[in-house]
GUNU-185664 format. One record per residue (C-alpha): residue number from 1; x, y, z; residue in three letters; chain. Coordinates in nm, 4 decimals. Layout:
<recs>
NUM  X  Y  Z  ala  A
...
</recs>
This chain:
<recs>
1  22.2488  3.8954  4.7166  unk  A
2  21.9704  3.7454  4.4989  unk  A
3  21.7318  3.7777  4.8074  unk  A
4  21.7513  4.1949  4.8227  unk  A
5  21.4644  4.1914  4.5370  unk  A
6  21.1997  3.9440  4.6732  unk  A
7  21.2675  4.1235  4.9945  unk  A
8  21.2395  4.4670  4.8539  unk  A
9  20.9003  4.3538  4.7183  unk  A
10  20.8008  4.1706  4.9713  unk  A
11  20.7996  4.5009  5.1886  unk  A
12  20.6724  4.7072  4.9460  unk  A
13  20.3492  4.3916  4.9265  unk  A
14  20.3718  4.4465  5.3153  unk  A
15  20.3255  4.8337  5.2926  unk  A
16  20.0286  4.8074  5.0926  unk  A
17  19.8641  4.5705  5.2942  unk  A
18  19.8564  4.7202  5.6105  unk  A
19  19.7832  5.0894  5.4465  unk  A
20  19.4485  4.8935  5.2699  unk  A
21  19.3787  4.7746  5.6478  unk  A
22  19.3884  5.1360  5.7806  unk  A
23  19.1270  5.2322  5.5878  unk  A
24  18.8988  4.9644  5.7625  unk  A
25  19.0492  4.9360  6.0940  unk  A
26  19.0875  5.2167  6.3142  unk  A
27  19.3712  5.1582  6.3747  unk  A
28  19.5319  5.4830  6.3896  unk  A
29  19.3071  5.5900  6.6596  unk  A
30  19.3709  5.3947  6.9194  unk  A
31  19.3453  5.4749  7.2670  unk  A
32  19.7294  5.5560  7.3912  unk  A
33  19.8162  5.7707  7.0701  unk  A
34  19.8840  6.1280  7.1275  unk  A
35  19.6818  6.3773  6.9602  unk  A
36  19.7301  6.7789  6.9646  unk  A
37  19.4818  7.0003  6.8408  unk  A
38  19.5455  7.4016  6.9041  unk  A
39  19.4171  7.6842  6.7116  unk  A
40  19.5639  7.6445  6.3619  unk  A
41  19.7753  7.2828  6.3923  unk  A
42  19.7380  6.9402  6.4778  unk  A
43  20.0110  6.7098  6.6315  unk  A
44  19.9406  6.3268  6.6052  unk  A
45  20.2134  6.0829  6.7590  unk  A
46  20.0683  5.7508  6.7186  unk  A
47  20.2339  5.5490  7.0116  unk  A
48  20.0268  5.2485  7.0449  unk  A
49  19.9695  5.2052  6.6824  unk  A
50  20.3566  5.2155  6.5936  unk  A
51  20.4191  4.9152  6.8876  unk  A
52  20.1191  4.7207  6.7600  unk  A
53  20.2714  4.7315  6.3993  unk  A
54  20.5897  4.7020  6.4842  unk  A
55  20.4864  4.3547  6.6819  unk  A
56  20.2836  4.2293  6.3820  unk  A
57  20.5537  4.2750  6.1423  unk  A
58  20.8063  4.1171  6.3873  unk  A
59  20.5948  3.8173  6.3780  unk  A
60  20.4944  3.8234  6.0230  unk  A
61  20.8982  3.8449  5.9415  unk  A
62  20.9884  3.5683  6.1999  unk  A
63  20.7227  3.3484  6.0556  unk  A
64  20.8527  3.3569  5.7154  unk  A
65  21.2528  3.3467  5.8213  unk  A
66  21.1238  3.0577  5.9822  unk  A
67  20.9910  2.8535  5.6908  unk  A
68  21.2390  2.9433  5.4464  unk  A
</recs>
């Protein structure tokens, strides 16, 4: 139970990191996301971007479960 903290901040470290990246990166506009645009709305499902960071995190999380 001591663990939920470091891990609560270790997200929230996380989180920050990768928003600071998609500033630089483009990665929100990568080829397979879905964009929307009609008259007066926009609809943006990013696809590839959500598997790409859900891969990187999956690594980054079995990395350090793995050197603990």
């Amino acid at each position: 139970m001591m663990n939920v903290p470091k891990t609560i901040m270790l997200l929230g470290v996380v989180l920050i990191v990768v928003g600071f990246l998609m500033q630089f990166i483009k990665l929100g506009r990568l080829p397979g996301d879905i964009v929307i645009k009609k008259e007066n709305a926009t609809f943006y499902f990013p696809i590839m971007t959500s598997i790409i960071l859900s891969v990187v995190l999956s690594l980054i999380f079995y990395m350090i479960g793995r050197f603990r």
